[in-house]
C-alpha positions, 0 to 999 in steps of 0.5 A: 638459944643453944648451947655449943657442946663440941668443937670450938667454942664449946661450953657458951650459949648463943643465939642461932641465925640462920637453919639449914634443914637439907643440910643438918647445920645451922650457923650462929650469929656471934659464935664458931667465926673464923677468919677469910681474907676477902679479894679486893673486888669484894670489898669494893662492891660491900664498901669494906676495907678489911682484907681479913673478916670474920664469918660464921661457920656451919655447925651440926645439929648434934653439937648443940643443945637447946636452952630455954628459960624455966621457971624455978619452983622455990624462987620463982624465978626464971633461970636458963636450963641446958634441956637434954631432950624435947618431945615434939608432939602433933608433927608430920604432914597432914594433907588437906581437902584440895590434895595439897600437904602440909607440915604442921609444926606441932609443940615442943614439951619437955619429957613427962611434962604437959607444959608446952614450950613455946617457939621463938617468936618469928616475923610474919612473912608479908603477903604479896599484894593483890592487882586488877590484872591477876588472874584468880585462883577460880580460873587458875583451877579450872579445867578447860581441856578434856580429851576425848578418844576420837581426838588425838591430846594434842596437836600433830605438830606438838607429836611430831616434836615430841617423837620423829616423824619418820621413825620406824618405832612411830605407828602414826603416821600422816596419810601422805606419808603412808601413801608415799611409802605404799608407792614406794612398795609398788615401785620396788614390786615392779621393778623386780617384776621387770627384772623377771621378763628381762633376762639375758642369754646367759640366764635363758640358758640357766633356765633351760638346763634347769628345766631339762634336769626337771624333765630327765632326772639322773638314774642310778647304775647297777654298779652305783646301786650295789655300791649303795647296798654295801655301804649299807650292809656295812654300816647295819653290821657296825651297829649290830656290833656296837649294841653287842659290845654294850 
């Protein structure tokens, strides 16, 4: 039980029903209802003829407190006391022998005392029954693929599935398709092969000239070679004068 400390029904004590840990909300069996209008579809399917019917809200944990009966020291008696702060003790997630982890729920105790206080009784969950044809644990848990690196892991089908065949970023590929490819190489090598022996008149002329300006390089003039000489003379005195200006 709890106690409402915020919002509606603020100051009464109510039993939680319901906890929603990935939230942080609980909802509370006779407490914070309001009321929704149900569509008629609804109430035929849960046989209930009222359009207007109350539900439980969500409410944070951080406006309720827990109450728990304690036992009065001078009467001995058990009243209801509102605990402002509980120690959990022996929590947290404990990993066991097989790899798998575990939250252990620990204990509750009030601050500065060692008398525990017990959690509220819960029922027990029932285990599902045991058939001939279920398979056992022992089978479950063994290993019966091992692979080895002269095998690929799985088969060329499941590759291809799971990369395309034919991508260019793949570096295996089946031995027919690289031979298809190399063919592929050889055929585009002959064929630029053919293109050289092949030529027209207009590229045996090209070639011709071209093989002419190989044999007769062009020779320079008296002329063309003093002009060549001022032009450098000219640009030597430039840089002379722009080191001087420096």
């Amino acid at each position: 039980r709890v106690l409402v400390t915020k919002g509606k029904d603020s100051g009464k004590i109510g039993t939680i029903a319901e906890v929603q840990p990935d939230t942080g909300f609980v909802r509370m069996q006779d407490l914070r209802k309001a009321d929704f209008y149900v569509p008629e579809y609804v109430r035929k399917e849960n046989n209930d003829s009222r359009a207007i019917q109350p539900q439980s809200m969500p409410v944070p944990w951080d406006h309720l407190k827990l109450v728990f009966p304690l036992r009065d020291q001078t009467t001995g008696h058990f009243e209801d006391v509102v605990l402002d702060k509980v120690d959990l003790r022996n929590a947290g997630w404990v990993e066991r022998k097989n790899g798998h982890r575990e939250y252990i729920q620990g204990q509750r105790f009030l601050p500065g005392v060692k008398t525990p206080l017990p959690w509220p009784k819960t029922e027990e969950k029932d285990k599902p029954e045991g058939h001939d044809d279920d398979t056992l644990r022992i089978t479950v848990d063994e290993a019966t693929h091992r692979p080895y690196l002269l095998q690929p892991p799985m088969p060329p089908s499941v590759i291809d599935e799971l990369r395309n065949k034919y991508s260019i970023f793949r570096t295996r590929h089946e031995p027919a398709y690289i031979a298809a490819k190399e063919a592929q190489d050889r055929a585009a090598k002959h064929k630029e092969n053919l293109a050289r022996l092949v030529s027209t008149p207009l590229a045996e002329l090209k070639e011709l000239r071209r093989q002419e300006r190989l044999a007769n390089p062009p020779e320079l003039s008296e002329e063309q070679l003093a002009r060549i000489g001022e032009v450098m003379a000219q640009e030597k005195q430039n840089a002379i004068n722009n080191l001087s200006q420096q």
